[in-house]
Every structure is written in structure tokens, then in C-alpha cells.
N, C-alpha and C positions, 0 to 999 in steps of 0.2 A: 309494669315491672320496673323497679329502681333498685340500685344498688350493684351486687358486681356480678350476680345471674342474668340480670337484665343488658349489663354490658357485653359479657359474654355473650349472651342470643343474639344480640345489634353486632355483636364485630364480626360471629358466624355468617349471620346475613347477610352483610357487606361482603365477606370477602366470597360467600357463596356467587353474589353475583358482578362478581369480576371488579370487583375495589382494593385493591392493597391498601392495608391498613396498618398504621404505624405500630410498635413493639407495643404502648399504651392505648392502640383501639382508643384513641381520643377524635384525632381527624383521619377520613378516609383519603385515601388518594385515590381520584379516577384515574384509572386506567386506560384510555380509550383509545390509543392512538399507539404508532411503533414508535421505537428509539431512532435515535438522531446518528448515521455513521457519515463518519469523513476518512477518507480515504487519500491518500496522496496521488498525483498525478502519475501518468505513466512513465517506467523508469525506465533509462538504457544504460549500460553499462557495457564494457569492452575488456577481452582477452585475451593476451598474449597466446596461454595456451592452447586455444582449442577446446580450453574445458574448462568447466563452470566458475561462478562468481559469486562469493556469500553477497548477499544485500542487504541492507540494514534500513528499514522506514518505520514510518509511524501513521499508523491511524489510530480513529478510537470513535468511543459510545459513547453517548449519555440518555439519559429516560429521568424526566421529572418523579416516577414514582420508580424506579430504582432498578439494576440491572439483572437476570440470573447467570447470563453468561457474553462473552465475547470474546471472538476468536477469530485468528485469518489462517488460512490455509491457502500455498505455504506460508508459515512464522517468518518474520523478522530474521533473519540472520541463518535465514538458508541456504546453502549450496547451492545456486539456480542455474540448470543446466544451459546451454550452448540451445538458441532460439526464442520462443516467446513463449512466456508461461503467464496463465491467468492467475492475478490470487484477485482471491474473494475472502471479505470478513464480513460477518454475520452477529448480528447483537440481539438477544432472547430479553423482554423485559420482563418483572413482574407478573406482569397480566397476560404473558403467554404469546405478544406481539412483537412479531419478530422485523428486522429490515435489514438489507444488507448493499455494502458496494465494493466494487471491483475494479481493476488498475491491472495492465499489462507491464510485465519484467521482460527486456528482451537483452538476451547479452549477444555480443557480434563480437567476431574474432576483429582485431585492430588491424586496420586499412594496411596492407603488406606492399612498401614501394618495389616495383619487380626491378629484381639487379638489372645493371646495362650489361649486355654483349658485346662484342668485337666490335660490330658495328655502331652502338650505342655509345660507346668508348671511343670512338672514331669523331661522331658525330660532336660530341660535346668539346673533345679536344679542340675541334675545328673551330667552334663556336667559341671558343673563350680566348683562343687567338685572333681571329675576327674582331671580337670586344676588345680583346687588350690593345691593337692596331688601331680603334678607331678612340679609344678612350687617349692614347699616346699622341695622338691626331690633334687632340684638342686641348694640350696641355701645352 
């Protein structure tokens, strides 16, 4: 068979068994393997409030023979609650092969120095005259 029913049969063929084949069915692409994801490292960020923290990162896909979808859950520029939260992104290729990776988000409420007390107040007083005696000492 030659000509464009013959092309037609051959690019059916192919992609019947698992070949993506360019818009011109001229060269197949195998298929054979998953896409490529990166992922960013695990993130920590800190909060005044108590309560959550938009984040903003980057990952991403690629597939030699092309992608049908990619996605993290949660997205980029989420509200991420107070704790650790997993995200996972996941990248679907042409040929049905899928791979995915994962990075933990954890937000911490920001280290709270505890007021001084009576006693606290006492102490440091004490201390910073102590210092300023011995600092006058040596001048």
C-alpha cells in the first residue's frame, strides 16, 4: 500500500501500539518510558498569625514524546495551613505513562520570645549593672 491510505493504516498501527505520532504521521515517537518531574525541595515558611501561608514554588514535566497533563496538588499559591502538608505533582505522558514527586510545605508559627516577669526584670537589671561596673572598670 503507498500513498495516503497506506499512511493512514501505518500511523493507525503505530499509535495503536502505543507510538505517538507526530501531526504528519511522518516519524513515530516511542513511547516507552514515564516523564521527567522535579520537584522543589521541602519548604518551611513561618507565621505571625497562627494561620496559614500562600506559597509560591515551582516544579515542572517534561516527555520526549509530549505531555497530556501536569498538575500539583495543592497549586502554587495556596493558602497552606498551620503544620505539614504534602503536595504531590503528577505528569500523564502521551503514551499513558505516568510519574510523579512530592516535597513537604510546613508553616510554623514564628519562635515567640516569652515576656520577662518581676523577677525576669529584676534579673537582667542586675545584670546590666554588674556589666556596666565591670565595663567602667576597665576604662
Amino acid at each position: 500500500m503507498t500513498g495516503r491510505i497506506g499512511r493512514i493504516l501505518a500511523c493507525s498501527f503505530l499509535a495503536f501500539f502505543g507510538f505517538v505520532v507526530r501531526p504528519s504521521c511522518g516519524q513515530p515517537l516511542p513511547c516507552t518510558a514515564p516523564p521527567q518531574v522535579i520537584c522543589p525541595g521541602n519548604i518551611t515558611r513561618f507565621t505571625d498569625q497562627g494561620g496559614g501561608v500562600i506559597v509560591n514554588y515551582t516544579a515542572s514535566a517534561s516527555d520526549a514524546c509530549g505531555l497530556k497533563s501536569f498538575a500539583c496538588a495543592p497549586p502554587s499559591g495556596f493558602l497552606f495551613p498551620a503544620g505539614t502538608t504534602i503536595v504531590t505533582c503528577t505528569a500523564l505522558n502521551l503514551g499513558d505513562f505516568s510519574a510523579s514527586c512530592a516535597f513537604r510545605v510546613t508553616i510554623e508559627p514564628n519562635p515567640v520570645i516569652p515576656a520577662l516577669d518581676r523577677r525576669g526584670l529584676l534579673a537582667l537589671a542586675l545584670l546590666l549593672t554588674v556589666f556596666g561596673a565591670l565595663l567602667a572598670r576597665r576604662m
